[in-house]
N, C-alpha and C positions, 0 to 999 in steps of 0.2 A: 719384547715390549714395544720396539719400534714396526713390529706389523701391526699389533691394533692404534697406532696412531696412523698410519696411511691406511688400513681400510674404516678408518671410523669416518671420513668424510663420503665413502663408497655406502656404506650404510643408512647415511643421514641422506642422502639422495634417495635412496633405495625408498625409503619409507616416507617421504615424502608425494603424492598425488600428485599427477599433472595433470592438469584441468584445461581443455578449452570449451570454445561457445559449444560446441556439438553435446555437453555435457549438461548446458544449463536447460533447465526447465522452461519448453516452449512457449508456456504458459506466461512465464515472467516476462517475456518481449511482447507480449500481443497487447495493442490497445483496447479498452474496452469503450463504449459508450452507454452508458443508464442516464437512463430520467427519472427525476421521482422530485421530492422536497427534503429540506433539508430538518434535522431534528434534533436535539443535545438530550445528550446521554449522560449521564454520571452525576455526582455531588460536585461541591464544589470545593477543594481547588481542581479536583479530577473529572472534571466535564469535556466531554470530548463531541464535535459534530458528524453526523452520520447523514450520507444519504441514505432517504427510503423510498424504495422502489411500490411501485401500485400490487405488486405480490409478495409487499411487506419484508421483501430480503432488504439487509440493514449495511453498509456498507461504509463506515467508519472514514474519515476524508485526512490522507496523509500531504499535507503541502504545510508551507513557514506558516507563522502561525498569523502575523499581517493579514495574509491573503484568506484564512477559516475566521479570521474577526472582519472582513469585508465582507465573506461571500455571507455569514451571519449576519448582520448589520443590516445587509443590502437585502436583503429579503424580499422576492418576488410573485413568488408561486412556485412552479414547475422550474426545476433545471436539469439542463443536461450537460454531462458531469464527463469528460475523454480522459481516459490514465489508464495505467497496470492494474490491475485487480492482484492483489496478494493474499495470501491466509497467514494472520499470524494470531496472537492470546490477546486478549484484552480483559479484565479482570480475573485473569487464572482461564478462560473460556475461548475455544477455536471461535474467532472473527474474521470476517470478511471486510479488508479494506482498499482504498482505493486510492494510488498516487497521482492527484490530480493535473493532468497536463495543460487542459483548458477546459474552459466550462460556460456556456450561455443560458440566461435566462431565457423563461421560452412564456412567448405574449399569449395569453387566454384572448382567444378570438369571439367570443363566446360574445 
């Protein structure tokens, strides 16, 4: 009895993963930058803001919520949008979203 108590902590190592950066997905460190306008999605209480891109890819905006009641609020035209791009569900549905790092309004010259 007192061997499966000294190899049960040899086990619980055993089956546990060691993880480093070499393992994470390259894709989750790369910054991205998109331009497009901004647009709300869903009902309401579950309305969420998306960038959209001028080839209509839809890109869902993860930052505190302060800062998606500003960048809606403040509404300019055209913005360009710096963050992670991730894939995760948004109503049951593979979505593209976007952890925003920084973001500027962009002036119509026009």
């Amino acid at each position: 009895m007192s061997i499966i108590y000294l190899m049960f902590p040899i086990l619980i190592m055993a089956s546990v993963p060691l993880s480093d950066d070499r393992n994470c997905d390259e894709q989750a460190r790369k910054l991205d930058t998109l331009e497009g306008v901004l647009r709300l999605y869903g009902n309401e209480p579950f309305t969420r803001v998306a960038l959209v891109t001028d080839a209509e890819e839809r890109f869902f905006l993860m930052a505190d919520n302060d800062k998606i009641g500003r960048l809606w609020s403040d509404q300019r035209g055209l913005i360009r949008i710096t963050g992670t791009v991730v894939k995760k569900y948004y109503l049951g549905k593979p979505a593209k979203f976007i952890d925003v790092k920084k973001y500027e309004w962009i002036k119509d010259d026009k």
